[in-house]
N, C-alpha and C positions, 0 to 999 in steps of 0.2 A: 504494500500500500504506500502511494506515494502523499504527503503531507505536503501541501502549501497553503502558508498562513499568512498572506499577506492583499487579505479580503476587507471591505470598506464595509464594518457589519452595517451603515445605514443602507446599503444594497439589499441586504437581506429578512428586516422586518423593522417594523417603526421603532420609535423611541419607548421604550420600556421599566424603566426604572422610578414610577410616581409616587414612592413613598418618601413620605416626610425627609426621614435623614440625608434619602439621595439628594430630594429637591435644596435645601436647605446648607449642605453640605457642612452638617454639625460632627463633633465626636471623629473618631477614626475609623477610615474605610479603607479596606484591602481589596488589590485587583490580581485575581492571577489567570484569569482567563486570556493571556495575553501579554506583554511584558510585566514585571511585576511592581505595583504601584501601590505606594502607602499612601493615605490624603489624610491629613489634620486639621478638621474646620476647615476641607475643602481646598487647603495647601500643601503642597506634593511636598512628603519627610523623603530627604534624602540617602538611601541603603546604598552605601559604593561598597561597602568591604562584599568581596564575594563570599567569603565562608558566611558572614550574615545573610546572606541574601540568600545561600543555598536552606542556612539552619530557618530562616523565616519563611521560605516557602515551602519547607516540610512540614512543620509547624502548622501551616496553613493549610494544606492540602488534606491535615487529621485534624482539621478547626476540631475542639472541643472534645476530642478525646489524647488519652497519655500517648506520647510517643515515648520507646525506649529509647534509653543515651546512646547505647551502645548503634540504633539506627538511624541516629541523627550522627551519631561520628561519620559512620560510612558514607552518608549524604554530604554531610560538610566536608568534609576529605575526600570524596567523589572514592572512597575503597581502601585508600591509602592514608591515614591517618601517621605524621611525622614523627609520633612517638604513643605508641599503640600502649602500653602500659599506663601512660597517662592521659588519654584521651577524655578522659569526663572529664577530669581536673580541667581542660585545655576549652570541653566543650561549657564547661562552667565559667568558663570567662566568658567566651563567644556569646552566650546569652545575657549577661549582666552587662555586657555592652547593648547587646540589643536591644532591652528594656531604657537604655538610656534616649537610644537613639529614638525609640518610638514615643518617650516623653505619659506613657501610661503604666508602668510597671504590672499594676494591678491585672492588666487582661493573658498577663502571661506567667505561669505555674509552676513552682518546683512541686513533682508525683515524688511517690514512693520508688516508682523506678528507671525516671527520667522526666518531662516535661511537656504540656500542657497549655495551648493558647484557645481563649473563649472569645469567643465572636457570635454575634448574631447575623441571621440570614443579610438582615440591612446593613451588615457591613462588613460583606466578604459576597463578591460577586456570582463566587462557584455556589458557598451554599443558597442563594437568591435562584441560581440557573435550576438547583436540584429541587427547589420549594415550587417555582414555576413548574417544572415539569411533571412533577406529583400530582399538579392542580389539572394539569393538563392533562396527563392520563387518566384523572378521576372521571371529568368532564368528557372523554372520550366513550370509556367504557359505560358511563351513564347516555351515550346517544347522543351526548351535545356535542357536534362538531365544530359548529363555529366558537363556540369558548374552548374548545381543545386545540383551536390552529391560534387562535390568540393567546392563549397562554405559552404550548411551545413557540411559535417564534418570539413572544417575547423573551426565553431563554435561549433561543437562539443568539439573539442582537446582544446579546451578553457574551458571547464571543467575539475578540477582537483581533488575534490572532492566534496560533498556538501558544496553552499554556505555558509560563515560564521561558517563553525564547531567548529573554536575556538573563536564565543563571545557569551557571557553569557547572551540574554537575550529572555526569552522566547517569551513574547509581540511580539519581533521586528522577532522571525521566524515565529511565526503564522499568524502575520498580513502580511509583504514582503518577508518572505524565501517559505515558504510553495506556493502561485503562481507559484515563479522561477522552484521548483519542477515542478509542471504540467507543467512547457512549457518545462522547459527538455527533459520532455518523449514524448514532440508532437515535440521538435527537432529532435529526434532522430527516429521517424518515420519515415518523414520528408525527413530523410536522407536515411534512408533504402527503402524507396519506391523509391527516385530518383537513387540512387546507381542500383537498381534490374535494373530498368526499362535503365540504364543507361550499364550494363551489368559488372558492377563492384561491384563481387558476393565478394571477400574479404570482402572490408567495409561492403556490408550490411549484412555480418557475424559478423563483429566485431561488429555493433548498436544493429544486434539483442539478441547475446550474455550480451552487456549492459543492454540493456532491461529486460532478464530475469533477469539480478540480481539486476534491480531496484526493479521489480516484478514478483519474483520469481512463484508468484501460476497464473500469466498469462497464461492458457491454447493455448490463440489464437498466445499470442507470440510464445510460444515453439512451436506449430505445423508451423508455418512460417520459424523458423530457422531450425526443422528435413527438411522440402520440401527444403529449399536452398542448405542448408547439399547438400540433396542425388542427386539435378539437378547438382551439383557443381561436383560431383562424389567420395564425401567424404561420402559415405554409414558407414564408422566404425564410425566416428566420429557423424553421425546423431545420431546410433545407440544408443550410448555412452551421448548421451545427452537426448535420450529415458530415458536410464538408469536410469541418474540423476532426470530429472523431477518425473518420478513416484517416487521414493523414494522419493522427499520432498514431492510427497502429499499423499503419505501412510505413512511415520513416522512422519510429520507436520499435517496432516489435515486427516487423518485416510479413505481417498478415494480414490478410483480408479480412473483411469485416465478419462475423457470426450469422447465423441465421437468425438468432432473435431481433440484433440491429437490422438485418436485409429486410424483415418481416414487416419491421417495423415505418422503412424508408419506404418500403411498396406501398404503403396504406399514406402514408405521406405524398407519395407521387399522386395515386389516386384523388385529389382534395387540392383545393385550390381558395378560394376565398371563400369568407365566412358566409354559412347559410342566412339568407336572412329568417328573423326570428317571426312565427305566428301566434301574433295573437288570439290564443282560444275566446269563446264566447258560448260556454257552454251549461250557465244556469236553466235548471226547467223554468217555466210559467210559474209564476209567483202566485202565491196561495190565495185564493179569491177568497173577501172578506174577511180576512185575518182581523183576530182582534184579542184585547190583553196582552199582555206578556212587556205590561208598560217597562218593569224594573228591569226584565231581561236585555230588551233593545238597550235601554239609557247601561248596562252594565257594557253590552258590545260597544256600544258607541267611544265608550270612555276608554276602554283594552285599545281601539283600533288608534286614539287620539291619542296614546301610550307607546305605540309602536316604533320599536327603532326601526335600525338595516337589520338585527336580529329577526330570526324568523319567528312571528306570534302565532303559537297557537292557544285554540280555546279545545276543552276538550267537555261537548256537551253532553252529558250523562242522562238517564232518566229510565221508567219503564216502558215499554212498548205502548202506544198511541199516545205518548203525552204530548206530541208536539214537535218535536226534536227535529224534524226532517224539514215543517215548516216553518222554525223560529230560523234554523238556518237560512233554507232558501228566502226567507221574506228580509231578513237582514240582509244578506247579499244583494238584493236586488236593489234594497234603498242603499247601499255604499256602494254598487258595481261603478260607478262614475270615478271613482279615488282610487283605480286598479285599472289603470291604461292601460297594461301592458297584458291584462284580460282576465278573464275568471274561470277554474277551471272545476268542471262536477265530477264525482263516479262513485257509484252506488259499488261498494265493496260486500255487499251479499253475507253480511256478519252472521246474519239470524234469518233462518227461513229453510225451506228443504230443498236448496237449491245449492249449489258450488259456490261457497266462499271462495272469493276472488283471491288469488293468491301473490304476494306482495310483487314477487316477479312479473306476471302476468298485468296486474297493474300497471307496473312501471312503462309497458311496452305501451298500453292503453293511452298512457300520459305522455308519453314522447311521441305517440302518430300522434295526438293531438295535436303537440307543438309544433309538425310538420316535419319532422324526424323519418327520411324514407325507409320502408321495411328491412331494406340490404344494409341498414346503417346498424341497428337494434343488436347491441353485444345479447352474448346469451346467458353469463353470467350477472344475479344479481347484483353483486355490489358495482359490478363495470355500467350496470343501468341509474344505479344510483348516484353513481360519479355525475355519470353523462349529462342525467335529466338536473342534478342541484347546478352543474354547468349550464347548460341550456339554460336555467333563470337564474340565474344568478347576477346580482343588481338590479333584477326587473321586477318592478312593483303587481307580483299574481296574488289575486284571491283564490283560496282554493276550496271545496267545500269534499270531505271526505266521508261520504254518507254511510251509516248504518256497518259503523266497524265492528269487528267480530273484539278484537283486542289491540294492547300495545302493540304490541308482536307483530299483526298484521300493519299497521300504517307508519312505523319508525322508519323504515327504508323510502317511506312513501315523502318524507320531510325536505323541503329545500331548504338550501344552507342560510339564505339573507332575503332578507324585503319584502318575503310575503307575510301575509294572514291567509290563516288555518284554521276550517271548522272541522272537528271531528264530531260527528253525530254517536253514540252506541247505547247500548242497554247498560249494564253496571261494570263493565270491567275495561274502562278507561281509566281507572285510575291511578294505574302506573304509567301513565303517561305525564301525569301532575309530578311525578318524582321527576321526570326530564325536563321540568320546568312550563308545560303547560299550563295555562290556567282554566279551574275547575270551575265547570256552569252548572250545577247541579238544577233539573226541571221537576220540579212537583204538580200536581195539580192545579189547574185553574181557580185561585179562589173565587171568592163573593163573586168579586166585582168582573173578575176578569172573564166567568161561567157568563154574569148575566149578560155584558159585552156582545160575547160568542150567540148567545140566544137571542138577546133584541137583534141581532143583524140581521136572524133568519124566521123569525117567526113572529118581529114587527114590537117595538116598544109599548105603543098602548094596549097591547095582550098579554103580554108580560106586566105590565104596570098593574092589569086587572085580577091578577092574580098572584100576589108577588109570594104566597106561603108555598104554592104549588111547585112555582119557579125554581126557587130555592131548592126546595124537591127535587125536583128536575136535575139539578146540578150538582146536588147531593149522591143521589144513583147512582148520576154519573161518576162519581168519585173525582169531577176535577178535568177527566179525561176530555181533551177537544175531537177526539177522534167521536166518542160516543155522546158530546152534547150534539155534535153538529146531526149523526144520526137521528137522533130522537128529536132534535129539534127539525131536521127537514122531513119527518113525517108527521109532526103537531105542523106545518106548516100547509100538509096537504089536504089537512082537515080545518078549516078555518073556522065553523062554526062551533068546532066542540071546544070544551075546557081541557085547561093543561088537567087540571085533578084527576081528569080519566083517564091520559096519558100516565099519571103515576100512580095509580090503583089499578091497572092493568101489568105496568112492572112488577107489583107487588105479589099481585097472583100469579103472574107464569113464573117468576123466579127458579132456575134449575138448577142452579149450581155450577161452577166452574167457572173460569176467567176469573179469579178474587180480584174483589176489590176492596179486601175489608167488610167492612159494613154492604158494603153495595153489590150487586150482581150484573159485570157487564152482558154477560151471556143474554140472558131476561129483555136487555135492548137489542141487540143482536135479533134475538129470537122473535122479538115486536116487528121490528121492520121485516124479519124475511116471512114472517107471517102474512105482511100487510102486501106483500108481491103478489104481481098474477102467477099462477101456474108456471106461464112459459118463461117467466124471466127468473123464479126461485130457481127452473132447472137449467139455468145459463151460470147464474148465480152458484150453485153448487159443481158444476163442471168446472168452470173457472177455479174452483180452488183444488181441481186435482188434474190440471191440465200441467204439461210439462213447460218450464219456463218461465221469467220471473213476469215477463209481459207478454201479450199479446196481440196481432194486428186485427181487424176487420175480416178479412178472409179466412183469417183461422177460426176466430171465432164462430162463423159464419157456417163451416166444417165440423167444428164440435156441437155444435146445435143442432146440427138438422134440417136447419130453416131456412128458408128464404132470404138474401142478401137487406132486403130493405126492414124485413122485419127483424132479424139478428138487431139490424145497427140498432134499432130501436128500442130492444130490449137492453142494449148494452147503456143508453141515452135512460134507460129508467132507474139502472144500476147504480150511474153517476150521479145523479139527480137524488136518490134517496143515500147518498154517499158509503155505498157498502162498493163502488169502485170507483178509480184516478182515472184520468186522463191523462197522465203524464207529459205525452208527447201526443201531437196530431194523431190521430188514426191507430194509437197505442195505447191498451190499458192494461190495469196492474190493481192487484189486491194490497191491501195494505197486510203486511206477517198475520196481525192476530183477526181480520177477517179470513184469510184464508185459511189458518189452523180454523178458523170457526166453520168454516165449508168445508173442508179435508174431515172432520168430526158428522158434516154431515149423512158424507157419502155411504150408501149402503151395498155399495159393490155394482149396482148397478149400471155403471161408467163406462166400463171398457168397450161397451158396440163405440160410445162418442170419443174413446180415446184412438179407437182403431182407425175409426174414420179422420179424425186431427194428423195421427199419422201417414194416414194414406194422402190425404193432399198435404204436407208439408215431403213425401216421397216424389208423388207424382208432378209436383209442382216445383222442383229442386229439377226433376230428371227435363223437365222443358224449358228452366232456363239454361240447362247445359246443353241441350240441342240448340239451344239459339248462338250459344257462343260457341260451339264443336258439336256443328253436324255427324262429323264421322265417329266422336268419340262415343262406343256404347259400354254398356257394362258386360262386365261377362255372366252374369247373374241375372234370369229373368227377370223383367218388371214386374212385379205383384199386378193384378187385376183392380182395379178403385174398387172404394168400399161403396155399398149401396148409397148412392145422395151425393155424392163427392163429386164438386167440379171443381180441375187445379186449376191453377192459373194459369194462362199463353203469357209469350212474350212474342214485341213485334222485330226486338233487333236488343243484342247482346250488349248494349250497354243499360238499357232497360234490365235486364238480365243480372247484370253482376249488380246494380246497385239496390236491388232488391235480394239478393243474396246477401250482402251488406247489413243491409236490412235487419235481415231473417236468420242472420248467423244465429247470435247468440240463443233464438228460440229452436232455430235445427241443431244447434248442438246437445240441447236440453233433451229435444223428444229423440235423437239415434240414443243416448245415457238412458231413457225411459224405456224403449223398446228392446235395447239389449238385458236392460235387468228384467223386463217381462218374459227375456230367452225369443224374442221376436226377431228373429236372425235373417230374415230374409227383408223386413223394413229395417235393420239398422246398417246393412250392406246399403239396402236400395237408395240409403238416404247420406249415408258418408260416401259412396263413387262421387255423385255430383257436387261436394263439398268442395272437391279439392279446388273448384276454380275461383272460387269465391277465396277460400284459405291463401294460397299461391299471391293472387291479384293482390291481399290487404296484409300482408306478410302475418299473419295469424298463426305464430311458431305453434305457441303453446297449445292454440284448440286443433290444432292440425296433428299434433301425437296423442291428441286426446281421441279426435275421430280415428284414426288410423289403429290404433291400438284393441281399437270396438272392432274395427273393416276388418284387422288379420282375425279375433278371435269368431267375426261370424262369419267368414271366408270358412274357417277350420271347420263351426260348426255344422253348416251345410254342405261339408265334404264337396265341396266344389276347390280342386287344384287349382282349377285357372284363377278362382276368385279368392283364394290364400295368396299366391305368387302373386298377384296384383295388389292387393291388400300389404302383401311385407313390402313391394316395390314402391309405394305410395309410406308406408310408416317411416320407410329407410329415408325417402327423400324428406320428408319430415324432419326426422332427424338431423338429417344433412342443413337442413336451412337453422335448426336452431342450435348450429355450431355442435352437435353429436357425432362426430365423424365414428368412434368407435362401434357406437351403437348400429349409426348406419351400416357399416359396413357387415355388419354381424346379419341384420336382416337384409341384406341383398345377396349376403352367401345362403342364405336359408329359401331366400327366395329363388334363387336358381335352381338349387337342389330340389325343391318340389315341382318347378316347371320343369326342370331337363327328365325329370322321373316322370312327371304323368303327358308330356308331348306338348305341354302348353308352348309351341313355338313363340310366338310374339309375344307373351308377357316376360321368357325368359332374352327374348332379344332387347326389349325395354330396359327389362334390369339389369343388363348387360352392362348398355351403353350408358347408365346414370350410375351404374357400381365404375364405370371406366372415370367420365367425370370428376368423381367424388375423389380417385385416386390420383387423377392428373391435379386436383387441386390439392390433395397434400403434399402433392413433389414423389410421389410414387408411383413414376413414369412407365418402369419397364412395364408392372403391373398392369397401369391403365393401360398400353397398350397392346396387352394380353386381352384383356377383357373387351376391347374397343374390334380387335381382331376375331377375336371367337363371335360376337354380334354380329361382325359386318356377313362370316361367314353362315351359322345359322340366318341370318334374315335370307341369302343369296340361296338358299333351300327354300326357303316356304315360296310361293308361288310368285306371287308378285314382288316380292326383294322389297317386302316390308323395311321402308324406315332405311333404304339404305343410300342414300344420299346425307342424313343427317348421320350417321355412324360416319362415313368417309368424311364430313365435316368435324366431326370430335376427332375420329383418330387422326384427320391433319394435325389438330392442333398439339394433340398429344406427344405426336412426332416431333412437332416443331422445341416444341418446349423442352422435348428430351436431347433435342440438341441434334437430331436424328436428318437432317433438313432434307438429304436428296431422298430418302424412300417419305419424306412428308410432302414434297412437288409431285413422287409418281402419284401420292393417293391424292392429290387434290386434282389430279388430271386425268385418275379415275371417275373421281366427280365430276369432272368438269365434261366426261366425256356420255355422263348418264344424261346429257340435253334437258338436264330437270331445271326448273324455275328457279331452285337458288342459283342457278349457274354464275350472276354478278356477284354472291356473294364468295363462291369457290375463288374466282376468279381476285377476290380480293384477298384470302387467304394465303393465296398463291404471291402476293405482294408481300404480304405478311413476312413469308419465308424468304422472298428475296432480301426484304429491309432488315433480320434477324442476321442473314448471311455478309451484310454490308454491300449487298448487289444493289447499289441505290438506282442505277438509271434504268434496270430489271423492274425495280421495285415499280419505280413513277412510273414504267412500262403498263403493268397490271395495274395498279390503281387507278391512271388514265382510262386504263380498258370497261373498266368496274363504272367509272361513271359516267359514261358515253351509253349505256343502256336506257331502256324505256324508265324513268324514275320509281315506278308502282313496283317494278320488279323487283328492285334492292331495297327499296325501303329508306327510309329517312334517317332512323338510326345506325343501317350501314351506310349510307353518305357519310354522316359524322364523322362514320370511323375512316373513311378512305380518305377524304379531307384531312385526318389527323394523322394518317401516315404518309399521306403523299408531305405533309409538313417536316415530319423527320425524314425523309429521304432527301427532302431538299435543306434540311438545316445539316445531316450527314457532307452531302457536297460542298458545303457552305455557302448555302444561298439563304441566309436568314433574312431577304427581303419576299420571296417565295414562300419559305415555310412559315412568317408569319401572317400571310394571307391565306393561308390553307388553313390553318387554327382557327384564325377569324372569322373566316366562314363556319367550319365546323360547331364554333362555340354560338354562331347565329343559329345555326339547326337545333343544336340541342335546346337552345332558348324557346325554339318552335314547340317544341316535343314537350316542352315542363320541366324540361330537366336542366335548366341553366343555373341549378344551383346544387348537380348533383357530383357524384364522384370524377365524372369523365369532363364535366365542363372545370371541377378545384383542376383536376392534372391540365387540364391546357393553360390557367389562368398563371400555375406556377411554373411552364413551360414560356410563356410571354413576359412574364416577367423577370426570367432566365437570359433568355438572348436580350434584355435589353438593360441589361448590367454591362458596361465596359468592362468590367475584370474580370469575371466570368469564361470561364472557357470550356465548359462542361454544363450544354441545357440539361435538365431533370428530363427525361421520355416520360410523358405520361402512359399509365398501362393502360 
């Protein structure tokens, strides 16, 4: 490890030192973090003898506890002490001068068997650096990262350069300087991990920056500070630190760089300027009539007028229907103005019979939000929580985290600085108040805040007219808004009776269950679905044992029975007697405790309406995949519709996917319902067609969830073809959420069952995406094993299934293995199959000439590539030919050429949506390369 300590510590974290003594500069301060400096009321005492200066910085280095004589001789003697028999005696001078020289005697100790200097943390640098950094790993391990990056680095900037540089004694650094070294560099991790994860990318630039030039030939540091670099949006400056590292370890250490640096530099190439930032806008509709909850607003209002750059959360507790979901949204809606930088919602499924949203799964939810493309989404949690506290970090979000299961579930979910944070849950938010949350505890609606709720819906002068009843009313209720608003919008529907028979009617149905104490929510519950017609009680009870946390119009529409216009209508009488939401347009939703009250009511009689819900959320999945891939079919018969069931058409595939979008999260619900009901032929029927939807919205994590269903009802309906397709679809799964091991584990399993039962084309499939998966780890020969056996199976089955797209993998495969003339024959195999991608073989084949340094080959073929009909190649292979015909002419040295070829390229991409995506960052920090005069070396975007 190389040690250079001649660092400007205001580079590396603010000013740090605000206690009294420092400020004031009273009493005596000791510096050894650095040369060693004594201050007396703030005026430097001067230590010239070296033997003091080694015995006072030993002294110091065990502040407050005995040093033996006998290790302070060897320190001050550097091992050789002039007269080793009398060395105390000698070293008993040496201190009785000390104490002169220091002008305190008192703070320094004759022990029983040697000597003793007391200091306090305010005046001795090291123990201040060791008190900070205590505070700071407290503050870590409790969740708070922004006091963990402000604490260490403020014992960071307490380094000024290495310990002791000016005392002379060698002994005394190898035995206590040399430790202080290693915990240096575990401070300074320390601080960079809490800084990242904190979303304060400066500092953990400026530690990692330190770092390399503690230890410069660290590979793992430098590839850490290029990847912050280029997330921060400072792609030159990564670049430029590329630069650096190789060159000390090819003119220091005569090597190329590693693979975890090269790894790191290619993701770097890939990135170019910073994405610009989206502001979400994702509050639901604010709660119609809200009313009460005066001290709670006036409590939020005061917390938010409180609010540093620290991140605020409130963490709102209570039991199920007190309110909690619309105290949040109706305050958000009245401050969404003081949160420009946007507000963002997501119901985390804490409580209910449905999949608690899982913190990772979240994170990814909240970064498409923020416009985060799917190929971007690390797959590791804490790399999402780095990314996303970056992503806002200094931007003023609201965020509202509805209906949390626990701490546990929403601490990953935290940004580091400047938002406000609602967490909604039932009672086990309260170790979230240990990380510094503040606690909203919700009780019931009193008096005033019950009768509020009720004059809005059932009119002041009828309430006035009965105010004993009233009271009643709100008493029953227990407080609860969920259940006054019930029983209030069906005394509403009866306008000329009295409230009194409204609650002499609770009094007699009373059944028990749902406690409320004294009161019986059930008994209101049981009023209202009493008071339904027939057809909407049995809407009303499907719905709470339908799979999903909401519902669209058409489903409903399917679970019924009925007729489109009468469903809506029934579901318009639901909302209206408030036993269901409206959430979003054309979407509705049980509130938890009416649906456990409908799930209680069901008497098994459900499954014809559940079969049917499933049959159109099947049949209506498999037509919007014909709309977007005609030729794609399943290999698994479609099921027949269920009696009454009409799916839905599409009239053209973008129609198509964004109703897939839609319909995700309720198709993932019902293939999980139908596989536990053992319904293996609807949860195949209905994860095939998932996958285009999953794919399109990078859906890592529902996408191993459907596939995982596909292989085991593949297996169970002893259909081969539809196992091997099923592993071939979970493997690619895998593959996109960074599981290569797994992947590859099911693409050998899936071959083995297609090459055994003759499934030709599903094993040629899995061939060519197991070939893929291995050319992307750099396990060339392999992929080109795998890419060879495809191209040959598909060249058997009749039509040479797919074999134009195999000749196009195994090109590249070739190329990359460095393989380049048998990767021209196979691209001129391709080229000679007269198939439609011909302009793109034809660009490939540029490809291998510009890898080979064949540049005027290369401009040859890419010329060729786009001299074709445009529809043919496509827009995004323009891009790419545009971006290599630019390296082939910045290769010859024409950077007046190759910067017109990028310009153009990065104008398409801008066509396409993608001007701010990976392939436009690498051209931006290619243009920015060739217009450096000292520059001799453009970055190739990949």
């Amino acid at each position: 490890m190389i040690i250079q300590g001649d660092r400007d510590p205001a580079r590396l974290a603010p000013a740090t030192w605000s206690d009294p003594l420092y400020d004031s500069g009273m009493g005596l301060r000791f510096e050894v973090l650095g040369p060693l400096t004594v201050l007396s009321d703030g005026v430097e005492v001067a230590v010239r003898s070296r033997q003091q200066r080694a015995l006072l910085a030993g002294l110091l280095l065990r502040a407050n506890r005995e040093v033996p004589a006998h290790t302070l001789v060897d320190w001050v003697w550097d091992g050789t002490p002039p007269n080793p028999a009398g060395g105390r005696a000698a070293l008993h001078t040496r201190v009785a001068r000390l104490r002169r020289v220091l002008g305190d005697p008192a703070c320094l100790h004759t022990t029983t068997a040697g000597y003793r200097i007391d200091v306090d943390p305010d005046g001795l640098d090291l123990l201040r650096a060791r008190q900070l950094a205590d505070a700071g790993q407290a503050a870590a391990d409790a969740g708070d990262q922004v006091a963990a990056a402000r604490e260490f680095g403020a014992a960071v900037a307490l380094w000024r350069d290495n310990p002791l540089v000016d005392v002379g004694s060698e002994v005394l650094h190898a035995e206590e300087v040399a430790p202080l070294l290693v915990w240096r560099v575990d401070l300074l991790h320390r601080w960079v991990d809490a800084a990242l994860a904190a979303g304060r990318t400066d500092e953990a630039i400026s530690g990692l920056r330190e770092l390399t030039r503690i230890d410069p030939f660290n590979e793992q540091t430098w590839s850490t500070l290029l990847l912050t670099l280029h997330r921060a949006g400072r792609q030159v400056d990564a670049a430029k630190a590329y630069d650096h590292v190789v060159e000390l370890l090819v003119d220091q250490l005569g090597v190329e760089p590693g693979p975890l640096l090269t790894k790191a530099y290619e993701e770097v190439r890939a990135g170019g300027h910073e994405r610009p930032f989206r502001a979400p806008a994702q509050l639901p509709p604010d709660v119609t009539r809200f009313q009460g909850r005066v001290e709670e607003l006036a409590e939020l209002d005061r917390l938010l007028a409180e609010s540093t750059d620290a991140v605020t959360v409130v963490a709102i507790d209570g039991m199920a229907g007190i309110g909690k979901t619309a105290l949040a949204i109706h305050w958000a809606h009245r401050v969404r103005d003081r949160f420009p930088d946007g507000q963002l919602y997501l119901n985390l499924r804490g409580h209910g019979p449905h999949r608690t949203v899982e913190p990772r799964s979240a994170l990814g939810t909240l970064l498409l939000s923020l416009g985060m493309p799917p190929e971007r989404l690390p797959s590791d949690i804490d790399a999402r929580t780095s990314l996303f506290r970056t992503e806002v970090s200094g931007r003023r979000i609201l965020m509202v985290l509805d209906n949390a299961h626990d701490a546990e579930q929403v601490r990953p979910l935290l940004p580091g600085t400047s938002a406000v944070v609602l967490v909604t849950g039932r009672n086990r938010l309260r170790n979230l108040t240990v990380d510094g949350a503040r606690p909203l505890r919700l009780d019931g609606l009193g008096p005033d805040g019950g009768l509020a709720l009720l004059n809005g819906i059932v009119g002041a002068d009828r309430v006035a007219a009965e105010p004993d009843a009233a009271a009643d009313v709100i008493r029953r209720c227990g407080g609860l808004p969920l259940a006054i608003r019930i029983i209030a919008e069906r005394i509403a529907r009866y306008p000329t009776a009295s409230l009194r028979e409204f609650t002499d009617e609770l009094a007699e149905h009373s059944l028990g269950g749902f406690d409320l104490g004294d009161d019986d929510l059930r008994s209101i519950f049981d009023a209202s679905y009493r008071d339904l017609a027939p057809e909407a009680a049995d809407l009303f009870r499907l719905l709470g044992v339908a799979p999903g946390t909401d519902i669209a119009v058409a489903a409903a529409t399917a679970l019924a029975g009925r007729p489109a216009r009468q469903t809506r209508s029934l579901l318009a009488t639901l909302v209206a007697a408030n036993l269901l939401e409206e959430r979003r347009p054309g979407r509705f939703e049980l509130h938890d405790l009416l649906r456990d009250y409908a799930i209680e009511l069901d008497d098994g009689s459900s499954l014809p309406a559940l079969r049917r819900l499933l049959s159109w959320s099947l049949l209506s999945s498999v037509n919007a995949e014909a709309s977007c891939a005609p030729d794609r079919r399943s290999p698994v018969p479609v099921p027949e519709p269920e009696p009454g069931v009409t799916p839905l058409e599409f009239t053209d595939s973008t129609a198509a996917l964004r109703w897939f979008e839609q319909e995700r999260p309720a198709l993932v619900a019902a293939l999980q319902f139908a596989a536990a009901k053992e319904w293996w032929d609807i949860a195949f029927g209905i994860a095939w067609p998932l996958w285009r939807s999953l794919e399109a919205h990078g859906a890592k994590d529902d996408a191993v969830v459907v596939y995982e269903i596909a292989v085991a009802a593949g297996e169970h309906l002893g259909e081969p073809a539809a196992h091997g397709a099923a592993l071939n679809m979970l493997a690619t799964a895998y593959r996109a959420a960074h599981r290569p091991d797994e992947a590859l584990a099911c693409f050998r399993r899936g071959i083995e069952i297609s090459r055994a039962s003759g499934a030709h084309r599903v094993l040629v499939g899995t061939l060519n995406n197991m070939g893929n998966l291995l050319k992307e780890e750099g396990r060339h020969d392999e992929a080109v094993a795998a890419l060879t056996e495809a191209l040959t199976t598909s060249r058997e089955l009749v039509d040479c299934y797919g074999e134009a797209s195999i000749l196009g993998n195994l090109t590249d495969a070739l190329r990359e293995a460095g393989r380049h003339d048998e990767a021209l024959s196979t691209a001129h195999e391709a080229l000679a199959l007269n198939h439609k991608n011909d302009l793109i073989v034809v660009g490939q084949i540029g490809d291998v000439h510009l890898d080979r340094g064949d540049f005027d080959q290369a401009i040859e073929y890419f010329t060729r590539a786009l001299a074709g009909e445009p529809r043919a190649r496509g827009l995004k292979h323009e891009a790419h030919i545009h971006t290599g015909l630019g390296h082939a002419h910045r290769g010859k040295g024409d950077l007046v050429s190759a910067r017109s070829f990028w310009e153009e390229a990065l104008r398409i991409l801008t066509r396409l949506g993608e001007g701010d995506g990976p392939k436009a960052k690498a051209l931006h920090v290619a243009l920015t390369e060739i217009s450096a005069p000292t520059n001799e070396h453009a970055v190739r975007p990949g």
